[in-house]
N, C-alpha and C positions, 0 to 999 in steps of 0.2 A: 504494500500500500504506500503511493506515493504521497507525502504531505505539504502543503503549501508556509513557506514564510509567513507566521504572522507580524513579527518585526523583524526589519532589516535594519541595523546601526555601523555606522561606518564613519571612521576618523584617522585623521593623521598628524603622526609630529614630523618635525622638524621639516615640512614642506617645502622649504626652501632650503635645503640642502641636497649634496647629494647621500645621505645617511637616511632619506624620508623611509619613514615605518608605518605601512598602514594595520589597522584594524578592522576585523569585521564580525559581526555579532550576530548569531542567528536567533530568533526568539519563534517559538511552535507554541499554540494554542492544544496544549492535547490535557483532558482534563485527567486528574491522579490514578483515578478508578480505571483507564485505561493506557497508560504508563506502559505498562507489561506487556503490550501487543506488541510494540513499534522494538525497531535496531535502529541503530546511527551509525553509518558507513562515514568515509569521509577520505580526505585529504585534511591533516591537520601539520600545521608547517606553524614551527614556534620561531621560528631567526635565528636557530640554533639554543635557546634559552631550554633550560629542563623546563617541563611541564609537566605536574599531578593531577591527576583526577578519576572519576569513574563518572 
């Protein structure tokens, strides 16, 4: 089951340089009770920084 962006956020620093880092933030409307259906695939690229999470 494919699901739709419900927020999309997106920012950046140092724009005028050449160091610019962008962000991008996905936000999914899915309500708790079905949480447990859905996987999250992805490309996740940190700019080399560790990243934790589940």
């Amino acid at each position: 089951m494919k699901l739709n962006v419900f927020i999309l956020l997106s920012f950046s620093e140092n724009a005028d340089s050449d160091s610019t880092v962008h962000y991008d933030e996905y936000v999914f409307d899915i309500p708790q009770t079905e949480i447990g259906k859905y996987s999250l695939y992805g490309t996740f690229v940190t700019s080399g920084l560790f990243t934790e999470g589940n």
